[in-house]
Backbone bond lengths (Angstrom), bond angles and torsions (degrees), N, CA, C in turn:
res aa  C-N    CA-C-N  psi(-1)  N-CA   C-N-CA  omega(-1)  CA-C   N-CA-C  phi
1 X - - - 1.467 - - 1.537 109.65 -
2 X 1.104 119.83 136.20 1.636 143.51 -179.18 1.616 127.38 -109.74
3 X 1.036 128.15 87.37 1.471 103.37 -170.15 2.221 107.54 -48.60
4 X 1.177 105.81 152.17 1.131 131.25 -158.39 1.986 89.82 -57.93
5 X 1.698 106.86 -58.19 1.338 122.80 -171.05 1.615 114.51 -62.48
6 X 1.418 108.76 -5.40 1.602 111.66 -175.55 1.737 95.52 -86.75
7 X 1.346 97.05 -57.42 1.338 109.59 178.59 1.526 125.48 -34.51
8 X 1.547 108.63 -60.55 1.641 126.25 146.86 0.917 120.12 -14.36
9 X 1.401 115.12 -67.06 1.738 123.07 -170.00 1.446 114.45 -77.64
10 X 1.304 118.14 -27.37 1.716 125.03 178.81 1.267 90.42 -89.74
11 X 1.239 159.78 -65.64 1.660 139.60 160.71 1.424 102.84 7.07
12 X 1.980 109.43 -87.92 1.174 134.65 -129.72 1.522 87.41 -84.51
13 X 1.283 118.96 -26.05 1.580 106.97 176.59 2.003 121.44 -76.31
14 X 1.596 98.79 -18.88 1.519 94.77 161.62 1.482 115.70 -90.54
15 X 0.872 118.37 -13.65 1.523 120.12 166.85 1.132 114.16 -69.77
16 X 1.293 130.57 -31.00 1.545 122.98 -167.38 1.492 107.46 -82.47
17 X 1.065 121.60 2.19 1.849 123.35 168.20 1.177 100.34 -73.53
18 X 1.455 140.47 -10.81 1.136 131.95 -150.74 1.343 97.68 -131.73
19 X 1.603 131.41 -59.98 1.234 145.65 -156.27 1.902 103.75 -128.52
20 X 1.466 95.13 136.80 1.131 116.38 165.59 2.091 103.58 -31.50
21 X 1.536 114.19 148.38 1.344 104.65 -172.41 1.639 114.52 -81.49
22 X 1.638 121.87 -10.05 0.946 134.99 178.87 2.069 111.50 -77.44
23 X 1.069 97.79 -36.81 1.160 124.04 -166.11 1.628 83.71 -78.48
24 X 1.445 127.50 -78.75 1.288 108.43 -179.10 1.353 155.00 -56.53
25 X 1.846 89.98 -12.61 1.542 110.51 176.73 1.855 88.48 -76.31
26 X 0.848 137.51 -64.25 1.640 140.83 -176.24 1.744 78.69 -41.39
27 X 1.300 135.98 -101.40 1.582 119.67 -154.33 1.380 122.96 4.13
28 X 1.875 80.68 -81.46 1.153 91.71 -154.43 1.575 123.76 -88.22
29 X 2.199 114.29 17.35 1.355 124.72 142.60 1.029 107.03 -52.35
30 X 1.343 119.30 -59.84 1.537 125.72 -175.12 1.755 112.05 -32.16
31 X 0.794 104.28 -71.16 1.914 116.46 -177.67 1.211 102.96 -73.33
32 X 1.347 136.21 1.44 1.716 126.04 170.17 1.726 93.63 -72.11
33 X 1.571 90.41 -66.77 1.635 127.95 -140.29 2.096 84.06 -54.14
34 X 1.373 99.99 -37.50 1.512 103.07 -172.26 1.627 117.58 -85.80
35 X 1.054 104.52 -22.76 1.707 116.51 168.86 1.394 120.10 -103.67
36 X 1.237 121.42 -28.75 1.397 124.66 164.29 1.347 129.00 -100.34
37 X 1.564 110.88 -28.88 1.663 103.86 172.92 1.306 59.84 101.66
38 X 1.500 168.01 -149.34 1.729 148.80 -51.08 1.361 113.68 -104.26
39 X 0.956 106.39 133.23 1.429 140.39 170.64 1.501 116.45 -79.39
40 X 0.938 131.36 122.09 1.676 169.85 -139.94 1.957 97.22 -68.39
41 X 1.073 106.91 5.10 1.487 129.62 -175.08 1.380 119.95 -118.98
42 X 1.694 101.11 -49.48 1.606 105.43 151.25 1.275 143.44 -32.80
43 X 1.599 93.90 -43.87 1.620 105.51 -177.21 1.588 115.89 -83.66
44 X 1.673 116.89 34.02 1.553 108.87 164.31 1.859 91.93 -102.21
45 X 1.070 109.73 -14.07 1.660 89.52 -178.20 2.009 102.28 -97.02
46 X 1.531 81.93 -178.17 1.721 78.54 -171.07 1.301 111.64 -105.13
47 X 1.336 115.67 73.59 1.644 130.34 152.41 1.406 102.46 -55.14
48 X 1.493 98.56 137.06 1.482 107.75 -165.29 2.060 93.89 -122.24
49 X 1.113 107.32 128.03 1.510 107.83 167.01 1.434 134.47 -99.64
50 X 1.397 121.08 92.98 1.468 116.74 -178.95 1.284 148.65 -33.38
51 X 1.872 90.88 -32.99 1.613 112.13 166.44 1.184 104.93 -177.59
52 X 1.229 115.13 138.31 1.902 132.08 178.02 1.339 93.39 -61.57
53 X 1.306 117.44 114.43 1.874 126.77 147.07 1.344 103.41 -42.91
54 X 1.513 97.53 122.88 1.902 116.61 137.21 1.733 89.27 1.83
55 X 1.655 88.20 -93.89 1.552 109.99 -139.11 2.141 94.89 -48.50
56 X 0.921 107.97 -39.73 1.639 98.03 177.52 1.400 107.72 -70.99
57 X 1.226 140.07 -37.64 1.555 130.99 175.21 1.371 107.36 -58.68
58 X 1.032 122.72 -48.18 1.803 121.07 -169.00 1.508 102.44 -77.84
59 X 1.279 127.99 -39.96 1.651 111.57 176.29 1.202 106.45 -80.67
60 X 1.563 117.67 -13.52 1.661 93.11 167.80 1.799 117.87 -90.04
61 X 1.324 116.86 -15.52 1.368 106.81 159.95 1.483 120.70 -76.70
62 X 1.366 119.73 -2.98 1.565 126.74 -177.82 1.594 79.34 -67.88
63 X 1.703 102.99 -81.55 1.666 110.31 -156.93 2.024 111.03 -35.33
64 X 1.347 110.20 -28.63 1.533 107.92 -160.02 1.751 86.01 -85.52
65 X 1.131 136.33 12.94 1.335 144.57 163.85 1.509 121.07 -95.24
66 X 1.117 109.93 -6.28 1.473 125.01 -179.97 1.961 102.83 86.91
67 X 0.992 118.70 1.23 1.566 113.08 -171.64 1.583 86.96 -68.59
68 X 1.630 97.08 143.95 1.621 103.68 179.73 1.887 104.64 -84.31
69 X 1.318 103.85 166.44 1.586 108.32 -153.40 1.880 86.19 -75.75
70 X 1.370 113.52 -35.67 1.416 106.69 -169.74 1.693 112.94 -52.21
71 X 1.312 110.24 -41.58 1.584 117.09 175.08 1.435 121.21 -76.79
72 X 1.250 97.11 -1.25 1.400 97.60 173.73 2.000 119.18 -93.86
73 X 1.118 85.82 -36.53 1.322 125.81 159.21 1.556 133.82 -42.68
74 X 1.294 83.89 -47.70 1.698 102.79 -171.14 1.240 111.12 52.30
75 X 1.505 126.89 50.89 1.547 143.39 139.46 1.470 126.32 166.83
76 X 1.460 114.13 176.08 1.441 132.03 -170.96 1.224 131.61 -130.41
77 X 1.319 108.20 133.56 1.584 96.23 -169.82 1.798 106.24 -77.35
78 X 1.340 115.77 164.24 1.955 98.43 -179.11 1.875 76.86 -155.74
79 X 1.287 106.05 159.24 1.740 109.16 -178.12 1.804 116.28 -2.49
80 X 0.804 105.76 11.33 2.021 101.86 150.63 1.571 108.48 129.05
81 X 1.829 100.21 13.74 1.234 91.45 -176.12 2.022 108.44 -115.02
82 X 0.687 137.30 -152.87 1.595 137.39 -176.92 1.616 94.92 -122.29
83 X 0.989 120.43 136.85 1.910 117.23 167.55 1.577 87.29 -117.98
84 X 1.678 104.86 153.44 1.427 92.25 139.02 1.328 136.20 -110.06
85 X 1.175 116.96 -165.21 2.141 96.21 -162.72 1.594 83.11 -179.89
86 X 1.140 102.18 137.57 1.630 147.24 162.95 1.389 121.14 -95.03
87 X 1.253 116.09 -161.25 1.555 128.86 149.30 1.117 121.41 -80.41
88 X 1.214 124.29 -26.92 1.529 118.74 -165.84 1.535 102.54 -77.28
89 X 1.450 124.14 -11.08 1.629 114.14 -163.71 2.088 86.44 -137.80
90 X 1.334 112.98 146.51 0.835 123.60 140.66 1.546 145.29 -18.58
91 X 1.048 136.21 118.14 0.949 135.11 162.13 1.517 152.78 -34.36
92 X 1.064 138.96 14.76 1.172 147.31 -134.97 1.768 118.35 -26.98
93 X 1.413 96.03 132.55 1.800 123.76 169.11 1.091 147.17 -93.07
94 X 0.923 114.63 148.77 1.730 103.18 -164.01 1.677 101.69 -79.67
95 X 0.940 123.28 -21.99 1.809 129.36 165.58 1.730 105.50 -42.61
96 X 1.850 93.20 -46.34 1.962 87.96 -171.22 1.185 104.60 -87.99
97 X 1.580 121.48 -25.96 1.767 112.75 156.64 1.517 123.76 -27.00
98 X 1.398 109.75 -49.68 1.931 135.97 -164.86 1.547 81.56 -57.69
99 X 1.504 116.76 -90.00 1.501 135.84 -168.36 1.299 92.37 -50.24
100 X 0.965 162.22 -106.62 1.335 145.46 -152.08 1.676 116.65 -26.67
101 X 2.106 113.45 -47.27 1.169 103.37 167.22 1.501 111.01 -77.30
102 X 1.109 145.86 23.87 1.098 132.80 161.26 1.509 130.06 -110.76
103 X 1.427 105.09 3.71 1.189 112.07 173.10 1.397 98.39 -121.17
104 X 1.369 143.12 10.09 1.513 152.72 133.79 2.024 101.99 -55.88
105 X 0.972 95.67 -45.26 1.990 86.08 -164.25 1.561 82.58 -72.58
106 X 1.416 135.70 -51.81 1.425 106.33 -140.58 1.721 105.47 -100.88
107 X 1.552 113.68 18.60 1.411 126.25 -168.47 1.295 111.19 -108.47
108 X 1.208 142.13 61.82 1.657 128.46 -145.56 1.338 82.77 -126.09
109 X 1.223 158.68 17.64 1.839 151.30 144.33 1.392 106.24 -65.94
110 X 1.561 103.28 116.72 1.211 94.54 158.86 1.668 141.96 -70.34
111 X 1.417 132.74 -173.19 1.337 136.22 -174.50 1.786 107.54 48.78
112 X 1.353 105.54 35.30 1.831 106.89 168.00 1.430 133.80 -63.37
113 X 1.364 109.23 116.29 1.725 96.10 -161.09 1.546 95.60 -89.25
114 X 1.136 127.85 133.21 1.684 135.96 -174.23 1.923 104.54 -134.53
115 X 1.787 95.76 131.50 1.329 92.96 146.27 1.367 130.95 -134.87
116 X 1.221 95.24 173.84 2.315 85.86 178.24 1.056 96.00 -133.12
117 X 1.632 90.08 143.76 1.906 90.24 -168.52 1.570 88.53 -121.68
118 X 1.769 111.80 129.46 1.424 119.28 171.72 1.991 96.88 101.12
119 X 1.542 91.71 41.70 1.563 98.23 -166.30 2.090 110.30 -57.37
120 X 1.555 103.43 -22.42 1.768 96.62 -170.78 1.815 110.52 53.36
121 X 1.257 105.57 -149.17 1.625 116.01 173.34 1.259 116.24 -35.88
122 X 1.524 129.06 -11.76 1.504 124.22 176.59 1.949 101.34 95.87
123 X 1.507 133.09 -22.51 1.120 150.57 -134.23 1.908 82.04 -68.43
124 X 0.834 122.09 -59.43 1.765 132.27 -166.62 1.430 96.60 -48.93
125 X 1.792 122.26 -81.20 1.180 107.54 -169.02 1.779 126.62 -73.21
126 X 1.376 109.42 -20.57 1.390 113.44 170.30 1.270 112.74 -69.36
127 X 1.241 127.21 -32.39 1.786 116.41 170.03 1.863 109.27 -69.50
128 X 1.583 115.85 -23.60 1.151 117.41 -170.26 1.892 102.13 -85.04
129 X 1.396 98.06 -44.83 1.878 94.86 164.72 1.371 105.31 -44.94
130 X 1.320 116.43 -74.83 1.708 127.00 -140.73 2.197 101.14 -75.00
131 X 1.217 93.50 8.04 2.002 93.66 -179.88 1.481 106.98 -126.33
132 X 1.624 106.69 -38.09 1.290 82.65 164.30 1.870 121.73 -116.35
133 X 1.533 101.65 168.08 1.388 110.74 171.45 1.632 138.04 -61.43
134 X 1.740 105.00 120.29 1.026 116.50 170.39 2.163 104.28 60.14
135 X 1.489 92.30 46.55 1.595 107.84 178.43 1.624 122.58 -67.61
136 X 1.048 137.61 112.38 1.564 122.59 154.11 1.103 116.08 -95.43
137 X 1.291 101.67 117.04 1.719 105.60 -166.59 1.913 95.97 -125.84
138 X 1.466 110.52 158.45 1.347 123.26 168.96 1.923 108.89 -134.86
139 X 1.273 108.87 152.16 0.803 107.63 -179.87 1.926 111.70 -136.21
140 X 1.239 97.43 136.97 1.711 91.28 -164.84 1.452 109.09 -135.79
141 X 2.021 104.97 145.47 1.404 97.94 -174.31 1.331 102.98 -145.36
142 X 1.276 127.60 173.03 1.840 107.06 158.89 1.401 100.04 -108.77
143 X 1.335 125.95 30.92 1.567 99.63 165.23 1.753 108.37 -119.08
144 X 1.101 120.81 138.92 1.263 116.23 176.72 1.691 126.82 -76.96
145 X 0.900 92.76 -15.11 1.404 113.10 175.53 1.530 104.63 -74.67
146 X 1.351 130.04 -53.35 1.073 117.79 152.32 1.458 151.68 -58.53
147 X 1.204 92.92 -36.77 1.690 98.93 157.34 1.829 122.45 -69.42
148 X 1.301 95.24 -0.41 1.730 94.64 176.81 1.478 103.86 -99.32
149 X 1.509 121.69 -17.24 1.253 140.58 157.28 1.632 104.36 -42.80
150 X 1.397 114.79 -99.35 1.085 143.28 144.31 1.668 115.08 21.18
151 X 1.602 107.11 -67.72 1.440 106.94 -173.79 1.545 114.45 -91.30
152 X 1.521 98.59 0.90 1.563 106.53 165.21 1.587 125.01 -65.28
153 X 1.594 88.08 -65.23 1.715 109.48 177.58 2.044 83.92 -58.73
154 X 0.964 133.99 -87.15 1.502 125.93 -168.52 1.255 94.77 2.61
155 X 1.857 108.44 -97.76 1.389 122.14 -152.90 1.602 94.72 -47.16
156 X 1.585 136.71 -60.35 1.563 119.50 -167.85 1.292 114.82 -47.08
157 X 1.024 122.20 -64.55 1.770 121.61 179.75 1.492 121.28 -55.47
158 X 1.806 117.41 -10.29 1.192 111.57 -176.25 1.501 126.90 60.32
159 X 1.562 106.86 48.00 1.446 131.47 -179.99 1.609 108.13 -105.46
160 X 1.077 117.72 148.84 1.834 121.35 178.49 1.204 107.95 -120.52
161 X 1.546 114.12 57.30 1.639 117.12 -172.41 1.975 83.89 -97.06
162 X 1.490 100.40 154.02 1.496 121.19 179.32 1.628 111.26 -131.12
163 X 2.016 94.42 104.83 1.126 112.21 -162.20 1.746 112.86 -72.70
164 X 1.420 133.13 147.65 1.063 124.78 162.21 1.723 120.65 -111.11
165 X 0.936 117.89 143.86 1.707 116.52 -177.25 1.770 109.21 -99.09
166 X 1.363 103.95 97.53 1.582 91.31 -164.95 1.474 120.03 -158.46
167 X 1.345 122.47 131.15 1.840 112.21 -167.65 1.309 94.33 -84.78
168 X 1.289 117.69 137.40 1.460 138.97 166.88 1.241 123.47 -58.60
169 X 1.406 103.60 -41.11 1.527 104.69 -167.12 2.029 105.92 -111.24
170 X 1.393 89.93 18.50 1.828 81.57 163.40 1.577 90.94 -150.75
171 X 1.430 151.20 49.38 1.384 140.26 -176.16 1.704 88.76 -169.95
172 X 1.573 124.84 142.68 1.287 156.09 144.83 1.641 95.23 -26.92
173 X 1.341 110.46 159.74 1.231 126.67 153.74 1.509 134.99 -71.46
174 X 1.447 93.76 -40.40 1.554 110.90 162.23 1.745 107.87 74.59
175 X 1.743 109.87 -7.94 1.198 95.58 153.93 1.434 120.68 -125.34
176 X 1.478 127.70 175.71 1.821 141.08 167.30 1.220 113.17 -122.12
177 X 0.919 108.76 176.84 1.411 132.09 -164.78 1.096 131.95 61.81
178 X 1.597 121.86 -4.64 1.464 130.42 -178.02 1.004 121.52 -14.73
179 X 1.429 122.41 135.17 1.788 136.33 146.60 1.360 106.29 -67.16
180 X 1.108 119.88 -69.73 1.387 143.43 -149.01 1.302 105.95 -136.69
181 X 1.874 112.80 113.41 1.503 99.90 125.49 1.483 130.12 -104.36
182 X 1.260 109.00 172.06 1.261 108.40 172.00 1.533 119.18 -153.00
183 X 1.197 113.37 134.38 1.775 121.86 169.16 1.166 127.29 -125.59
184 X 1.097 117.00 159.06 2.099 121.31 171.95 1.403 71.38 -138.32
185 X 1.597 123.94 104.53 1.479 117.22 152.55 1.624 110.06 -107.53
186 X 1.608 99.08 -167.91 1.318 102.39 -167.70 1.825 120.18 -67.71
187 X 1.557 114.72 109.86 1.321 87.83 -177.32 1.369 106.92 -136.49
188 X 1.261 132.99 34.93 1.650 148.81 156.43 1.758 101.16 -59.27
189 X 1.357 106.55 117.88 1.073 104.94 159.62 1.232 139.88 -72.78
190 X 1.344 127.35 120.43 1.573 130.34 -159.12 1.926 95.60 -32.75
191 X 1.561 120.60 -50.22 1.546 126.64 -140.92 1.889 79.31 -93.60
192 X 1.102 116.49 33.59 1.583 114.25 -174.39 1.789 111.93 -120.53
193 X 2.008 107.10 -19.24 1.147 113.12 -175.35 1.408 109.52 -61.17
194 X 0.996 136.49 -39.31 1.341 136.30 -162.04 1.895 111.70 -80.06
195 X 1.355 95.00 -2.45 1.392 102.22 160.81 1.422 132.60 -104.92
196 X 1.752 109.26 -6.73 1.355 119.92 178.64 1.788 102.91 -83.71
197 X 1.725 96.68 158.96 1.043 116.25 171.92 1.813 110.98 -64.97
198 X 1.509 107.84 141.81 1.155 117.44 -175.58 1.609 110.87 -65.18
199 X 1.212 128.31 -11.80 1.504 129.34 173.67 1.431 105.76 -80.53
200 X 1.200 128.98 -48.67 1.550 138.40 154.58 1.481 112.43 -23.64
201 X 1.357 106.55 -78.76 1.445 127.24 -164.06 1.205 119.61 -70.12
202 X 1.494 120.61 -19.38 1.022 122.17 179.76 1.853 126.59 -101.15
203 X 1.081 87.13 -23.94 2.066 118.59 -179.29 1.921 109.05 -104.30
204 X 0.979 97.30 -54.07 1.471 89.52 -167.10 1.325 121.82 -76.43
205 X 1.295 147.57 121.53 1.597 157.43 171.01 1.292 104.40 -20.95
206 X 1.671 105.49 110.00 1.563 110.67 177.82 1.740 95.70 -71.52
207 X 1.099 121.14 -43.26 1.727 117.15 175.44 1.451 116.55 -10.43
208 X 1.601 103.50 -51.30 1.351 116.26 -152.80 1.589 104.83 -104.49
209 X 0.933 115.77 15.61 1.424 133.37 -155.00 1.589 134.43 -131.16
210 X 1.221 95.87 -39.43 1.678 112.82 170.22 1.394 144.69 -151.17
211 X 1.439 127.08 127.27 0.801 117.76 -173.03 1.695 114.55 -114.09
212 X 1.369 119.82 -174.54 1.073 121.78 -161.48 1.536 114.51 -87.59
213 X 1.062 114.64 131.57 1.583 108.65 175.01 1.333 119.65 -14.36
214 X 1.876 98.97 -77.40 1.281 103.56 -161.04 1.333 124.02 -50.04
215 X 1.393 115.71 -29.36 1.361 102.94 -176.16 1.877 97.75 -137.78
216 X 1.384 94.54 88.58 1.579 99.51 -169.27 1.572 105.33 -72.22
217 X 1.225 125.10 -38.40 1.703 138.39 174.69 1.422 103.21 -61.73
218 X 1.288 131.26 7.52 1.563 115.53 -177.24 1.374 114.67 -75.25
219 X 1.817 130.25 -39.80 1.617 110.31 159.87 0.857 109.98 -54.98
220 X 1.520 141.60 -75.58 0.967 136.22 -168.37 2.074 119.82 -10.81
221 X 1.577 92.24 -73.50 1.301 108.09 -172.73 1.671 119.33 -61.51
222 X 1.642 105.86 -32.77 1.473 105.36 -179.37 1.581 103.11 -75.27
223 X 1.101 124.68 -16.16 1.977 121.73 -157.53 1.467 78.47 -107.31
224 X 1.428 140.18 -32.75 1.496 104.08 -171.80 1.479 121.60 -104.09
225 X 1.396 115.38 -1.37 1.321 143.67 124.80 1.749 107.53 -9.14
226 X 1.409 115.06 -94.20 0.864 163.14 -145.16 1.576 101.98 -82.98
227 X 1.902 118.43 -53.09 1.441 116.93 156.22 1.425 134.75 -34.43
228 X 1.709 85.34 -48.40 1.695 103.86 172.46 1.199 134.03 -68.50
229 X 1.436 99.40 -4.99 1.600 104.23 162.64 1.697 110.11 -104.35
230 X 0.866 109.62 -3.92 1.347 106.93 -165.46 1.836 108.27 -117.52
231 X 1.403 108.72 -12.45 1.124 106.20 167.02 1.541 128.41 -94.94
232 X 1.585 114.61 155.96 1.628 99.07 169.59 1.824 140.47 -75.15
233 X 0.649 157.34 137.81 1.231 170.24 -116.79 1.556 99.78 -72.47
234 X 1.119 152.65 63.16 1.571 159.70 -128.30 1.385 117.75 77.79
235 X 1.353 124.25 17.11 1.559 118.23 155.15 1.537 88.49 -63.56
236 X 2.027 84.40 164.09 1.054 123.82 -162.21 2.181 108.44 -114.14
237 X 1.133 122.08 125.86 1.435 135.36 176.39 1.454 116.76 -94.48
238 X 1.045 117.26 102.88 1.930 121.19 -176.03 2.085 103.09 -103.97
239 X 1.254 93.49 109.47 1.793 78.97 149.72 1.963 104.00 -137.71
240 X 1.370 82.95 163.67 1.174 96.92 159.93 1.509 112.29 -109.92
241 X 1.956 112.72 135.66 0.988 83.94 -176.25 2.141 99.44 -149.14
242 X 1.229 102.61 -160.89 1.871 91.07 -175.16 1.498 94.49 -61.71
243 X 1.856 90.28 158.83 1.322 90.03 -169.51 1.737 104.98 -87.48
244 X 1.357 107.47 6.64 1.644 98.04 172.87 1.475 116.27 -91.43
245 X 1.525 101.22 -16.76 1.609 105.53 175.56 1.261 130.47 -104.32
246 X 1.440 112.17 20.79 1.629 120.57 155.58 1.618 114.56 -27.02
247 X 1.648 110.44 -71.85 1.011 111.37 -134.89 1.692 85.26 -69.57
248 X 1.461 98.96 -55.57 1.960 100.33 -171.29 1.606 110.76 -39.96
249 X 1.067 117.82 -30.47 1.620 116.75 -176.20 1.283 99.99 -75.29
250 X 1.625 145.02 -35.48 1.179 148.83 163.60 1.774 109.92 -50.21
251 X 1.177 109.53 -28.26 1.595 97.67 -164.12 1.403 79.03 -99.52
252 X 1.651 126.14 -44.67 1.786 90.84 -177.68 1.685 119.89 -78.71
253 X 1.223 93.50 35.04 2.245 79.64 166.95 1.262 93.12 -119.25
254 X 1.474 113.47 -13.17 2.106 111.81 -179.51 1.667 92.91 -70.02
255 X 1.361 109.36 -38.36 1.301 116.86 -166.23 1.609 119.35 -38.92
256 X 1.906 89.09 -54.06 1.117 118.30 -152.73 1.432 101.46 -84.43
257 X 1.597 109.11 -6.72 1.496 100.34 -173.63 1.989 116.34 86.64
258 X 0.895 100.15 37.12 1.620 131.13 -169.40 1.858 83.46 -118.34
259 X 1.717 100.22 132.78 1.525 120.26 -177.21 1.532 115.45 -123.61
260 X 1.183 118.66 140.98 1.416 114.99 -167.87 1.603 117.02 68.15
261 X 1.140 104.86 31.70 1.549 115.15 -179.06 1.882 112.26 -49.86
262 X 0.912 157.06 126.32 1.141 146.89 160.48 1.414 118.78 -134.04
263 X 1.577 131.54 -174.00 1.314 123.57 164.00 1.455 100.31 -157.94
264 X 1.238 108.05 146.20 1.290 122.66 -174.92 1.492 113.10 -109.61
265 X 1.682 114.24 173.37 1.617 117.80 164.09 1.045 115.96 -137.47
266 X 1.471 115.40 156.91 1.196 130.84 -167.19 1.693 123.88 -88.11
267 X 1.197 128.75 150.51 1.409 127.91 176.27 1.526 109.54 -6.73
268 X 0.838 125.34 -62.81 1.611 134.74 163.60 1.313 138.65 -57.24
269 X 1.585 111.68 0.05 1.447 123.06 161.12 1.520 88.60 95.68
270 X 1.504 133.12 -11.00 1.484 102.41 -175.41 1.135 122.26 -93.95
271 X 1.174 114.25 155.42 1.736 123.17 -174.19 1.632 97.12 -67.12
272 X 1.153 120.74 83.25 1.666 104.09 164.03 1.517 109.14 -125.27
273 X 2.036 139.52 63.91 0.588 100.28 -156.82 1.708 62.71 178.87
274 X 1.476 121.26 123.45 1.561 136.36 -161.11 1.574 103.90 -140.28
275 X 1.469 127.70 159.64 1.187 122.02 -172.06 1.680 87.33 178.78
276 X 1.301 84.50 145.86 1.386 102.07 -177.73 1.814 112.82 -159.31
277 X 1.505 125.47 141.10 1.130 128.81 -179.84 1.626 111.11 -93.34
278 X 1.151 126.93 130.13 1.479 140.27 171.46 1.672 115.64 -74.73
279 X 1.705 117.00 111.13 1.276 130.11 -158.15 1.626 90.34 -87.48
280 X 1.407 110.19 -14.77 1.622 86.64 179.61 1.744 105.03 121.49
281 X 1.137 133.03 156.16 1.575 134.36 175.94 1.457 108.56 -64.17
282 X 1.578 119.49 68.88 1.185 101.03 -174.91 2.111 99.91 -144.21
């Protein structure tokens, strides 16, 4: 027998070779609260543990591998709901939380037809179905693996988002009338990996993740291209995007003939967060 809180602390002390100590005390609550039932509050009294579960030894040697706790897990919390999520889809952020609440404050018409292109876990348009009223939303990706993601979390949360399977940058949109588009596409610069964290780089879908130097604006430019045909005549364009390429993504929707162009920042002061109004097929 072990008290529960000894255990805790010899966790959080092999973790901290790896992760900030704040960062690991959050872990490895995480994997108590989910393998033990206790909560990070529990452990001032003296719960005593008979024997570490399997299932808590192996996700805690996953995490000391760099695997992020969400994949270990098999899900994420995103604006108040749980997704689940793999490898094949992204992780969800509190950056795409922001853009999601920011196209909630300024969207208050009902029957809004919205899509997101580069949907992953589905997390963007199923929070945009399930908040606002009487939504038709689509959600589109080219990986199938993700869209099988996607129509999972759908059916659990009881969302009526309508997935499309489709490459962006060589296929039509295939829809009109748009309210809303919206993306978080790939915008890590390939010459940028060697600066990401090894839980990142090693687990999460480079697909969804990076693009090539030379032409780092290419989602960007093909989807808003491509919005503009597909949206209605004052729909609205949301991305989230790097926070060094705000501004350039702003000059290509002026470019493009996109009105009310602006960009916003996130909890953290960074610009990760573009918008632009659609003048119409012209």
């Amino acid at each position: 027998m072990k008290k529960a809180k000894d255990i805790f602390f010899e966790f959080v002390n092999q973790l901290s070779e790896s992760y900030p100590k704040p960062e690991a005390e959050s872990l490895v609550s995480w994997l108590f609260e989910e393998n033990l039932g206790l909560k990070k509050s529990d452990l001032a009294s003296e719960i005593q543990i008979e024997s570490i579960p399997d299932s808590l030894s192996e996700a805690f040697r996953q995490l000391l591998l760099n695997k992020p706790i969400q994949y270990i897990l098999g899900k994420a919390p995103f604006y108040g709901r749980e997704f689940i999520v793999d490898p094949s889809v992204l992780i969800p952020r509190n950056e795409t939380e922001e853009l999601v609440h920011w196209i909630l404050q300024e969207n208050k018409s009902p029957n809004p037809k919205i899509l997101d292109v580069g949907t992953g876990s589905g997390c963007i348009p199923i929070t945009l179905d399930l908040e606002m009223k009487n939504a038709n939303v689509y959600g589109m990706d080219i990986s199938a693996d993700a869209l099988e993601v996607a129509k999972k979390n759908n059916r659990l949360l009881g969302a009526n988002v309508q997935f499309i399977h489709k490459d962006i940058l060589s296929e039509p949109i295939g829809l009109s009338d748009l309210d809303i588009v919206v993306s978080n596409p790939p915008y890590v610069l390939a010459s940028e990996k060697d600066q990401m964290l090894p839980n990142v780089l090693d687990h999460e879908p480079h697909l969804a993740l990076f693009v090539e130097d030379e032409d780092p604006l290419l989602f960007y430019r093909i989807i808003a291209q491509k919005a503009k045909q597909a949206l209605r005549t004052g729909g609205s364009l949301y991305f989230e995007t790097n926070e060094t390429k705000a501004e350039e993504v702003c000059q290509l929707l002026k470019g493009l003939g996109y009105a009310e162009v602006e960009k916003k920042s996130d909890i953290n002061g960074k610009e990760r967060m573009v918008k632009g109004v659609s003048p119409g097929n012209i």
